[in-house]
N, C-alpha and C positions, 0 to 999 in steps of 0.2 A: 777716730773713725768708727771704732769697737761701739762707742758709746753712741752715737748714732743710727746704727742698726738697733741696738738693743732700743733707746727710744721706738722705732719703729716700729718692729715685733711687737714690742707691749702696746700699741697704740693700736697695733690690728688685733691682738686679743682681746685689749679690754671692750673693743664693743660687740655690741651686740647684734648677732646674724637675723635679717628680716626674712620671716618665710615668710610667702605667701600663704595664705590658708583659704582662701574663699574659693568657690565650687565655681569652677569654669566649664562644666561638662557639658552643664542647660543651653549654654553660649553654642558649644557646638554641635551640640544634639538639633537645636535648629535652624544652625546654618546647611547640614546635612538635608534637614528635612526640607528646609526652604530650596535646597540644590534639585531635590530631588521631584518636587513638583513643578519648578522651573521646566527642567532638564525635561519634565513626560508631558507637558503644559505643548512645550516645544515639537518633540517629536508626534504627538498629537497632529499638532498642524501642518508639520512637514509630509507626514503620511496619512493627509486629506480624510483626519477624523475616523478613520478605523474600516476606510475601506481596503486597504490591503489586509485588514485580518477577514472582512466580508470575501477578498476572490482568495484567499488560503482556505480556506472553509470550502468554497464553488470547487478549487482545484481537487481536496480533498473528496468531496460528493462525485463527481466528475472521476476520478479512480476510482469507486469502491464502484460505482456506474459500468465501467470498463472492464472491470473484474468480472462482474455479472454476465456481462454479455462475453467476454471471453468463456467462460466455464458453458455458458448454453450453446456458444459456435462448439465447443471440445463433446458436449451430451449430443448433440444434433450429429457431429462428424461420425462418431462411434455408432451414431443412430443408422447412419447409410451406409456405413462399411457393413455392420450387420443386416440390414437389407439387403446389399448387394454380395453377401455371399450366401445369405439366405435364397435369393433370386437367382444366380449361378448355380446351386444347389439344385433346385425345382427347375433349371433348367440344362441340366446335366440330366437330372431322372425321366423330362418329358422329352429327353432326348433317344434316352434305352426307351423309354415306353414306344414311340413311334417305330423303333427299331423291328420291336417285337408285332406290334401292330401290322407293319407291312409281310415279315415273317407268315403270322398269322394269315392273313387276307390271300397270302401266297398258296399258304397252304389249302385254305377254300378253296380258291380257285381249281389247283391240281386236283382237289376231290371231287369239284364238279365236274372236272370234265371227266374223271374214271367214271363217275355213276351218275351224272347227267344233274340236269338244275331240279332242285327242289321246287314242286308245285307251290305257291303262296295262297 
């Protein structure tokens, strides 16, 4: 039985190991490439030739739109709050003015009647 192994052995050493050596890479280099125009060939068609990149684009214009008009409603807001305390302001002062005014007219009058109406 000894001698049967050893047959064996020598029979898987003495031959000789086949490598492969030739370039398989170009093989997959374009099945890759061929997957890969498939695969956008595909989703191409599934999303109707590139108009969902046309309303991502609309959606993106459409915020920066938003934006815009957000920031002008925010300058306009700020624009009437200062108005209207400018306008409460002027009308807080035309409110002492008339204070004084009637004061005033009061006080005429009391001087007309000590020394009588002024001829015009």
């Amino acid at each position: 039985m000894s001698n049967i192994s050893k047959k064996r052995n020598n029979s898987l050493t003495r031959k000789k190991v086949k490598i492969r050596i030739d370039r398989i890479w170009p093989n997959y280099l374009t099945i890759v490439l061929l997957s890969i125009l498939i695969t956008s060939t595909l989703f191409y068609k599934v999303y109707d030739g590139g108009q969902l990149t046309g309303f991502l684009l609309k959606i993106a214009e459409l915020e920066s739109i938003n934006k815009e008009q957000n920031k002008n409603i925010l300058e306009t807001s700020l624009e009437i709050q200062m108005r209207s305390i400018s306008y409460d302001k002027l009308a807080q002062e035309l409110k002492v003015i008339k204070e004084q005014n009637t004061e005033l007219k009061a006080d005429v009058l009391f001087y007309e009647k000590i020394v009588g109406k002024r001829p015009k």
